[in-house]
N, C-alpha and C positions, 0 to 999 in steps of 0.2 A: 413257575410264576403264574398268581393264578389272576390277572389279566394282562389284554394281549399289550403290547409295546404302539403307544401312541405319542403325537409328539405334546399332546396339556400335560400327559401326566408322566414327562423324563425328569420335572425338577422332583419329584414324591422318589421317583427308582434309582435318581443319582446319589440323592442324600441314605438312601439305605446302607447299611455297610455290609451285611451278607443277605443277597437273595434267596439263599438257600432254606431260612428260616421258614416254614409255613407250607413249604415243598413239598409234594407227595414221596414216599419214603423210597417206593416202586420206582418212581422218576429219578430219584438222586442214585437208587446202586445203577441205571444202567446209564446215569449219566458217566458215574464213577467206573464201572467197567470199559466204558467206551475210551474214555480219557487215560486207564493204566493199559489200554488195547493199543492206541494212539504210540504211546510211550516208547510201550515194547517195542512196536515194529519202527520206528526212529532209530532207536537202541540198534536194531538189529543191522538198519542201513549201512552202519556207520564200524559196523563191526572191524574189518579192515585195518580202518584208521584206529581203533582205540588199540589194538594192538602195538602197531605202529607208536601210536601215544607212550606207553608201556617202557617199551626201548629207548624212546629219548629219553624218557624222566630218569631212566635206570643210570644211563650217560651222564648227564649233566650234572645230577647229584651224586654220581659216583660209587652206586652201591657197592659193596662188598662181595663177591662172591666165591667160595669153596670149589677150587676146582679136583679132579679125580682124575683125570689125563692128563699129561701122557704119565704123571702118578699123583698120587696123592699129595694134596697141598702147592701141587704145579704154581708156578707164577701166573698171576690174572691181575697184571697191574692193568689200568685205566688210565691212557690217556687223556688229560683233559683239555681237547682239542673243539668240543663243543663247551663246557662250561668255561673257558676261556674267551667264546667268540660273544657268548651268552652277557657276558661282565662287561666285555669291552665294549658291546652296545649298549648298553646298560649307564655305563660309567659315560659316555656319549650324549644320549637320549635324554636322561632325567633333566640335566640341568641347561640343555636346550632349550626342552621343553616346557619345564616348569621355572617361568621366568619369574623370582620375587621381585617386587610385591606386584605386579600388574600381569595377572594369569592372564587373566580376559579383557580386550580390548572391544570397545565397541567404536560403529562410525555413523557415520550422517549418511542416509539415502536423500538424494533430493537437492536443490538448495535450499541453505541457511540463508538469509537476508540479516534476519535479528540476532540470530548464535546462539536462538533458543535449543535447537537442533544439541548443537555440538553441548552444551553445558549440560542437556539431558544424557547426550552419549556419556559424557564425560561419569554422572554420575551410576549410569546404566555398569560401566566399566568397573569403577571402582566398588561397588556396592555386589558384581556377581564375585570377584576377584576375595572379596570379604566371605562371600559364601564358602566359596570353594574349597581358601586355606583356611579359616576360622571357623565356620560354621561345619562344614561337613570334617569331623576331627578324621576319619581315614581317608580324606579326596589326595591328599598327600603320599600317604605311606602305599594308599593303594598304585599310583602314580609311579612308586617305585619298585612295587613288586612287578605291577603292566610291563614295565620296560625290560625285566628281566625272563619273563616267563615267556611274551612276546614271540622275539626270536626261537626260542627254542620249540615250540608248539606249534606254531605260525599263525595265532591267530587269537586275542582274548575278547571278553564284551562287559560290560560296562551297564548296568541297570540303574535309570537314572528314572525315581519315583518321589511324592511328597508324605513324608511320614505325619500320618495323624497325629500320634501320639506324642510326638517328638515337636511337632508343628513346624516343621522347616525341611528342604529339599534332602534328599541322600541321592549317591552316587556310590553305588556297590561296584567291586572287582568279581565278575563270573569268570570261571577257569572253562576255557572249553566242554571240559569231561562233566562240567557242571547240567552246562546249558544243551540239553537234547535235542536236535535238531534233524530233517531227514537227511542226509549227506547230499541227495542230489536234489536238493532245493538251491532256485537259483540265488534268493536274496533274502535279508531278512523280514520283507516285505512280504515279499509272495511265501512264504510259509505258513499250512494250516497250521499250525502246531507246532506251538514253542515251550517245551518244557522244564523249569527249573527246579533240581534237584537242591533239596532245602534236608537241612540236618539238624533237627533239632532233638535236644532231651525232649523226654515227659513231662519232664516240671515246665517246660516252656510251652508245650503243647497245652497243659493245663492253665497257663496265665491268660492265654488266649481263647480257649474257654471262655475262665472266670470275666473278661473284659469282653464279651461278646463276641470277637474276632472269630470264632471259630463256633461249628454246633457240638453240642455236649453230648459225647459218647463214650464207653466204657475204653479205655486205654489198654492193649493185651499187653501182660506181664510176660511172656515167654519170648524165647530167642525170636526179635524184629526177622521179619521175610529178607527186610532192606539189608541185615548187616552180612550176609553172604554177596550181596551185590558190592557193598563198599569195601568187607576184606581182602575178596580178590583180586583186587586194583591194590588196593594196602601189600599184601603179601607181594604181588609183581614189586613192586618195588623197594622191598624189601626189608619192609616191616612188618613185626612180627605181632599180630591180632593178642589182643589183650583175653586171658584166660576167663576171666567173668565177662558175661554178658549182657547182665542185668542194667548197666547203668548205659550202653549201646545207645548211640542217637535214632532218632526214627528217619525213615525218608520223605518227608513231604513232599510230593509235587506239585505244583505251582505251573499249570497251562495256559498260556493265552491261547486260547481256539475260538470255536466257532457253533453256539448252537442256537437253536430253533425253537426257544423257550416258549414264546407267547403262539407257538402254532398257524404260522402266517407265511410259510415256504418261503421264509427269509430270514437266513441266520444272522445275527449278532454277535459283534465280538465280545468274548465275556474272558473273566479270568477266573478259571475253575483251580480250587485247592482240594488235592485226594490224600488221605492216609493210605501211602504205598502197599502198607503191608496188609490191613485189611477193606482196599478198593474203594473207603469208607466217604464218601463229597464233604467238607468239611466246610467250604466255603464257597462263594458263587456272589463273584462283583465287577460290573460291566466295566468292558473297558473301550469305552469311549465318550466324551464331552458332548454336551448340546449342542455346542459353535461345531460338532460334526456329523450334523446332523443334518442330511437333505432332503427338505420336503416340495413334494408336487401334489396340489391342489388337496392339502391338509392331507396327504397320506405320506409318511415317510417310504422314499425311495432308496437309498443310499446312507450307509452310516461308517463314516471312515473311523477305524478302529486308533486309540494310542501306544505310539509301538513306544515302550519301557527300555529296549533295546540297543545299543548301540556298539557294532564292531570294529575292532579294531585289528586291520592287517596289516601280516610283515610281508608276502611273498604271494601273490594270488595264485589257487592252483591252478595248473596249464591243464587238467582234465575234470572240469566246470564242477567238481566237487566244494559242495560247502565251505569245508573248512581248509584251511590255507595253508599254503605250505611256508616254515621255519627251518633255520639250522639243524634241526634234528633230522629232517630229512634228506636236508643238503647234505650233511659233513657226517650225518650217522654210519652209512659205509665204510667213509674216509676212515670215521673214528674206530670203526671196529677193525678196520684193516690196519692202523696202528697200531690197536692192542694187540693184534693175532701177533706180529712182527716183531715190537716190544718183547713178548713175553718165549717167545721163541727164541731169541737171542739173550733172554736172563736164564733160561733154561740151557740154552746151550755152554754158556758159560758157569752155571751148576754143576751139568753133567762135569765137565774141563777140570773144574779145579777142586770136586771131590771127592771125583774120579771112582771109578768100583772095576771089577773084572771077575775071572774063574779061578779058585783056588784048588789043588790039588789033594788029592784023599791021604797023602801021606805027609803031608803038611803038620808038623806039630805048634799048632796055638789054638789062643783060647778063641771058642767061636763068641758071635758079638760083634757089636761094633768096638772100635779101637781108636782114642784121641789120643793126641799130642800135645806140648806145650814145647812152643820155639825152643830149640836146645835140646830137649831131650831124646832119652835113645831105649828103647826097648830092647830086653833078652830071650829072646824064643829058642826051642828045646830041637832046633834042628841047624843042619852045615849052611854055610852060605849058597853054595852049589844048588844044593837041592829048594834053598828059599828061592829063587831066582828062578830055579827051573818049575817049580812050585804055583807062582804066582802068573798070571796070564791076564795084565789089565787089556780093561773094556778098550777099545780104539777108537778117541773120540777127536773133534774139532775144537779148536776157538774159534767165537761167533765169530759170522760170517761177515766179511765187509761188505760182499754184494747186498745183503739183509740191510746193514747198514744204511746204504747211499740210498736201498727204495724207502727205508724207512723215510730219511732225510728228504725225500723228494715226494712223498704223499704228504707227509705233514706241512713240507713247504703249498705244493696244491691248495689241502686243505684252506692255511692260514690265508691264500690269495682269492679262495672262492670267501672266507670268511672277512676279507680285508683287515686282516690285524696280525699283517707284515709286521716286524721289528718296529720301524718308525711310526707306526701308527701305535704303538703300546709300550711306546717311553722310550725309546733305545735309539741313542744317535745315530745317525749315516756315517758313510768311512771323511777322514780329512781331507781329505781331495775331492769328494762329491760338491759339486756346485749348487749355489743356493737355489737357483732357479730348475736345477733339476729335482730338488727337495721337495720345493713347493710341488712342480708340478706332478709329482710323484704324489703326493696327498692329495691333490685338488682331485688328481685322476681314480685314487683311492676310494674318494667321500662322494663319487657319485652315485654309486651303490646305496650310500645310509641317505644322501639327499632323496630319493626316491621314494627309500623308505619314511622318513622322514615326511613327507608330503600326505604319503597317506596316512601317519599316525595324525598330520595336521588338519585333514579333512576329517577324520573319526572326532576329533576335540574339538571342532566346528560344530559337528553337528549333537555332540554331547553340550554344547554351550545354547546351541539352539531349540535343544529340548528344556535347559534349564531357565531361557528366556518365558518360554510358555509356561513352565511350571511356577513362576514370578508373574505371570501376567495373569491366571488363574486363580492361585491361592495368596499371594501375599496381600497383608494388611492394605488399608486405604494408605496409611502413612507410619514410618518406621524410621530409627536412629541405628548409624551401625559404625564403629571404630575403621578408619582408613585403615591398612595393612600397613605396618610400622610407622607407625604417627599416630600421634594423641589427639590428632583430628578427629571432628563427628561431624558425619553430615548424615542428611536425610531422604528418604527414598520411599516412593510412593507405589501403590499398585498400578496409577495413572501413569505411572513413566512408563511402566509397559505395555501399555495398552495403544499404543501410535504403532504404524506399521513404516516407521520414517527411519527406524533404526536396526542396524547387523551388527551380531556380536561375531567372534573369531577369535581363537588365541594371540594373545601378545607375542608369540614367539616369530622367528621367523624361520619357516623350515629350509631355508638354502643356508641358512649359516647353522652348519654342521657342529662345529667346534668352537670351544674360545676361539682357539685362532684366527679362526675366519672372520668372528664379530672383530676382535681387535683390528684386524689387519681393513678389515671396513673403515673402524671408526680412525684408525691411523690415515685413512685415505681423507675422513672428514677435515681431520685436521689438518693436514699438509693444505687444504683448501683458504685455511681460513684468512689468513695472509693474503690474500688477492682481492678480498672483501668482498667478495662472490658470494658466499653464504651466513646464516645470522652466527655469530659467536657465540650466545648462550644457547638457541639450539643444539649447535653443533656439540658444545661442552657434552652438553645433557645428555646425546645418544651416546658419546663418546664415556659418560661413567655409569650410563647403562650397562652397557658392554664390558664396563669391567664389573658388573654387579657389586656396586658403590651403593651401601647401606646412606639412608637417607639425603639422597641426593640433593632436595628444595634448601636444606641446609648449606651442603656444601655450593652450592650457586649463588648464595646470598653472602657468601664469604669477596672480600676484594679479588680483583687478579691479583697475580704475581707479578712480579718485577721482570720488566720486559727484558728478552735478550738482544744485547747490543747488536748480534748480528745481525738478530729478528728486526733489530729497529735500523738498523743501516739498510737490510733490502727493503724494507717498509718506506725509508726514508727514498732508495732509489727508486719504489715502485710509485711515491707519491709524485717525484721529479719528473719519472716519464710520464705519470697520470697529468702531470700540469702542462709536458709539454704538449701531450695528447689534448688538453682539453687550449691549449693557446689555439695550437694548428685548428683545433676545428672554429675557437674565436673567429680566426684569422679568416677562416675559410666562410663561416657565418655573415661575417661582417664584408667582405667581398662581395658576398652573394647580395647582402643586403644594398649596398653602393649598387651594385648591379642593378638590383630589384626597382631603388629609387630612381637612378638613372632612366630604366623604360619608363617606370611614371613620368617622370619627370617631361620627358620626350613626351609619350604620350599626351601629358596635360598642352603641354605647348604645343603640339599638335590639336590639337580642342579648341587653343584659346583661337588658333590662327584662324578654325577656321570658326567660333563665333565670330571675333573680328570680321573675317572676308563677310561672314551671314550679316553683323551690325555694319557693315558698308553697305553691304547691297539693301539696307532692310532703311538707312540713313537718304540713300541717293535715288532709293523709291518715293521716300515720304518727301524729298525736297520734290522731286519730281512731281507729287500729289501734289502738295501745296502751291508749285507753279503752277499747274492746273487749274488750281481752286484759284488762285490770286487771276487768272486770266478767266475765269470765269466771272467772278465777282466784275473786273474791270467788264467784263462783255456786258456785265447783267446791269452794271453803273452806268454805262454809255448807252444801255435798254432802256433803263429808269429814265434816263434825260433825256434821249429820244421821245419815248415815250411822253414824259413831262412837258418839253417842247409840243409836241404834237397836242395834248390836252390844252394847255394853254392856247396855240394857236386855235383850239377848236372851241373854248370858251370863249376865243376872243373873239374869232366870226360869230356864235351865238351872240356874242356881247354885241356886236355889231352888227347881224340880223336882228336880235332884238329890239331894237333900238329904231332898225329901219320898220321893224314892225309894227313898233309903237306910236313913229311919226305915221306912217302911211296908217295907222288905226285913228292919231287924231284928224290926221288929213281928210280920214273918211268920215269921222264923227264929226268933221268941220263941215263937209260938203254934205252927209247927210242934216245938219242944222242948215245949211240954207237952202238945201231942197225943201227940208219943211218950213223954213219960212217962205219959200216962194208957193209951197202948197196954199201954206194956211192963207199967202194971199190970193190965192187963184179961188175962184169959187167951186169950182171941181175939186169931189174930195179924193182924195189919193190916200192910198195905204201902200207904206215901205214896208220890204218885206228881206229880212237877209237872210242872203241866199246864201256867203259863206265869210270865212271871218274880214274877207279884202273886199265883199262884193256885196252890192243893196237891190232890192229891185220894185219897184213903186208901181202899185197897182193901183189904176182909176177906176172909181166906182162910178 
């Protein structure tokens, strides 16, 4: 890459589709050496187990093989005690699993107020469900190989990536022996180095070429490096490698690892593609998103890669090895100690019935073998005596019963570490077995596959959760897509996934192992419904869920049926007790309430008494005030008159001092007139002089 990794210019290096273009040529063989170095030593980890691998497949599929002891052509029947346990989980799992039409269910995080929530789950569900069986045409078929190879391997994976060219999501099936991994990596997470082994012709190699997917290199025409790696796996199992080689597929691998392109002591995850046979980088395209992208202070610190990968286990190893242990390993022993037993006791009954011995030198017959046909009788050229004495057969057994019973009791073993007893793979219990020990004999059965079960149901979790991202990323702004059996359309946005308010999950549920089990669920619904405890059309609806009932919304919009009389006679008793339940609580209500009114009542009358007592005492104060006021008034009326008398009396003495004032003023005005007239006759003049208003005083001059 010839600049370093920053984070303005990841939208220019995401939209590239091979980095490799422009690459020094020096940089891509030791990228390419490093990544078939990688490979190898993975490969080599895991050696053990591919072995191991080897032997199951040889079991299950039941190869044929030539045996030469204890002679030539010896019996080598195969029990099929693993491809039987293989089917029976198989015949279990698929239709569990794969619930039509509603694969993927999605829910509401949060609360809903409005139901905008649920109406987007609602179409989140239906529209991945449309994916899955519609859109992706193998998420099916591959679903049904999963469940079969599963067990017997212990362990498949699932590449779950959005095709360019295709424009819509894919979900491949990888076979173990596929996906290269180092055995003692703890998870798929923590692994440097995931490598997928890819088969393709040269003409496909060359389309991807011509479409730029790949860089353009000369294609070696001689026996591929690869096809010695893939016929020795081929041969083990016992197919026989095709005589030309020319048209041989190549091996592509296909790495997610880790390297240090822009030169900055910080690797990136990238996914590197090498032509195996000539170490040749083919391809180079990151693998991981800008939304994974952590930066501090404009320098990218952390870049969480996209894991493509998703596994799916039957049996986790108990010694921390990668790959997982299956049937093949569990029952692979069992099975070959079967066939040892099996074919010893068809051998023994061979030797028995056609029988050989030592024959004597003077014997006359023809040498060679010698048949028979029922009835018939041969002439030979010697006495009876001497045939008899002649002939000295081999001393042999009929097979053995003891062989027998251990046969009988490994196989039984077996079938009980496999769970697929008699009753669990179609075949009645004896007549006298109780039904409840039936059941519990299954329930006790299926808790082995419920386990199992669980985790295939986390694997499809998280395969649904990588399919959410991969819809929240690439799909259109807005999109129209056929509901799964129904001629309905609805529509579906890239904004519905982009809220972080919704969980997808398979529809299935993993405790319900069997039909049986959903039945016997949804037979529980119904016996409820009678009590009017739960809704009725819900209840329908799970209830021809469970019988995987093609278009259900149809059959819900059909009337009920005709009730049953007895249905309606206990209905009718349950309504009687219902009424007489709901009198007694009337009864009890209305009690309560009399009761209730009663302390009111009391109460209130208690109140009024004692306003009452308050407007007596609040009556016999104010009469009391106003006596008061009325005695005041009188005091202040008999003041006023007092009062008034006294005024009067004291106008009247004024009025009568007055009066004596006015006499005694003219008296003096009289007497002073004849003092001056007795002046004016006197010839001495005198001057009156008043001294105050009663008094005069006469001065002579």
């Amino acid at each position: 890459m010839n600049m370093p990794l920053d984070y303005s210019n990841l939208d220019s290096l995401l939209q590239q589709i091979n980095l490799a273009e422009g690459m020094d040529e020096q940089e891509l063989a030791e990228i390419g050496s490093q990544v078939v170095k990688d490979f190898e030593q993975d490969l080599e980890s895991r050696h053990t187990w591919e072995e191991q691998h080897e032997k199951w497949m040889k079991l299950a599929i039941q190869v044929i093989e030539e045996k030469t002891w204890p002679w030539r052509n010896a019996s080598n029947v195969k029990y099929p005690l693993l491809a039987t346990s293989a089917m029976q989980f198989q015949a279990r799992a698929y239709p569990t699993l794969v619930t039509v039409p509603n694969v993927v269910k999605a829910r509401v995080i949060g609360e809903d107020p409005t139901g905008e929530k649920a109406k987007r789950a609602e179409r989140i569900g239906k529209h991945m469900s449309y994916q899955v069986l519609e859109e992706m045409e193998n998420w099916d078929e591959d679903m049904d190989r999963a469940c079969f190879i599963l067990p017997i391997v212990g362990c498949i994976f699932k590449k779950i990536y959005y095709h360019q060219e295709k424009g819509y999501n894919c979900s491949d099936l990888v076979l173990p022996k596929d996906l290269v991994i180092n055995y003692w990596a703890k998870d798929l997470k923590s692994a440097t180095t995931k490598t997928h082994v890819l088969y393709m012709t040269k003409n496909t190699v060359r389309e991807k070429q011509l479409s730029g997917d790949y860089l353009d290199y000369k294609l070696d025409q001689s026996s591929p490096k690869e096809l010695n790696f893939e016929m020795k796996a081929r041969e083990k199992e016992g197919m026989v490698p095709p005589g030309d080689t020319s048209g041989a597929p190549l091996i592509i691998l296909e790495q997610h690892c880790w390297f240090d392109l822009d030169k900055d002591d910080y690797k990136e995850p990238y996914i590197v593609t090498v032509d195996y046979s000539q170490q040749k980088v083919v391809r180079i395209s990151p693998r991981f998103e800008k939304d994974g992208v952590t930066v501090k202070d404009g320098k990218i610190t952390k870049i969480e890669p996209e894991e493509y990968f998703i596994k799916f286990s039957f049996i986790p190893n108990p010694d921390g090895g990668f790959y997982d242990l299956g049937f093949g390993a569990l029952l692979g022993p069992l099975n070959e100690t079967v066939n040892t037993l099996i074919n010893q006791l068809i051998d023994s009954g061979t030797i028995n019935n056609l029988q050989g011995g030592f024959i004597a030198k003077g014997i006359r017959l023809k040498a060679g073998d010698t048949s028979f046909t029922p009835g018939e009788w041969k002439f030979v050229q010697t006495s009876g005596d001497d045939l008899r004495k002649g002939i000295f057969p081999l001393v042999t057994k009929e097979p053995s019963g003891t062989l027998f019973q251990l046969l009988g009791t490994i196989v039984e073993s077996g079938q009980k570490l496999a769970s697929v007893a008699e009753i669990f793979v179609g075949k009645m219990p004896g007549q006298n077995t109780p039904a409840t020990t039936t059941m519990a004999t299954i329930e006790q059965g299926m808790k082995v596959f419920t386990a199992i079960y669980k985790r295939i149901y986390r694997s499809l979790t998280k395969e649904f959760k990588r399919l959410y991202r991969l819809n929240k990323i690439y799909l259109s702004p807005e999109a129209e897509f056929n509901v799964v059996d129904s001629a309905d359309l609805m529509r579906i946005g890239q904004s519905d996934y982009q809220q972080d308010d919704t969980d997808v999950r398979p529809a299935a549920d993993p405790t319900s192992v069997s039909e049986m089990l959903r039945l016997t669920k949804a037979q529980a619904i119904l016996e409820l419904i009678p009590l009017g405890t739960v809704n009725p059309q819900e209840a329908t609806k799970r209830i021809l869920e469970a019988q995987d009932q093609p278009e259900i919304e149809k059959l819900m919009a059909v009337g009920p049926p005709p009730p049953d009389p007895k249905m309606l006679e206990l209905q009718a008793k349950m309504e009687m007790d219902k009424e007489k339940s709901a009198m007694k609580q009337k009864e009890m209500g209305l009690k309560m309430m009399i009761d209730q009114n009663t302390a009111k009542m009391d109460a209130a009358m208690k109140q009024m008494d004692m306003q009452l007592e308050a407007a007596r005492a609040h009556m016999e104060l104010s009469q009391a005030e106003k006596k008061h006021m009325l005695e005041i008034a009188q005091a202040h009326d008999a003041l006023i008159t007092d009062r008034v008398k006294a005024i009067e009396a004291i106008q009247s003495q004024q009025s009568k001092h007055a009066q004596e004032i006015r006499h005694m003023e003219e008296k003096g005005k009289a007497e002073v007139s004849n003092i001056k007239a007795k002046e004016q006759a006197k010839p001495k003049k005198r001057k009156v002089k008043q001294v105050s208003d009663t008094e005069y005083e006469v001065e002579e001059s």
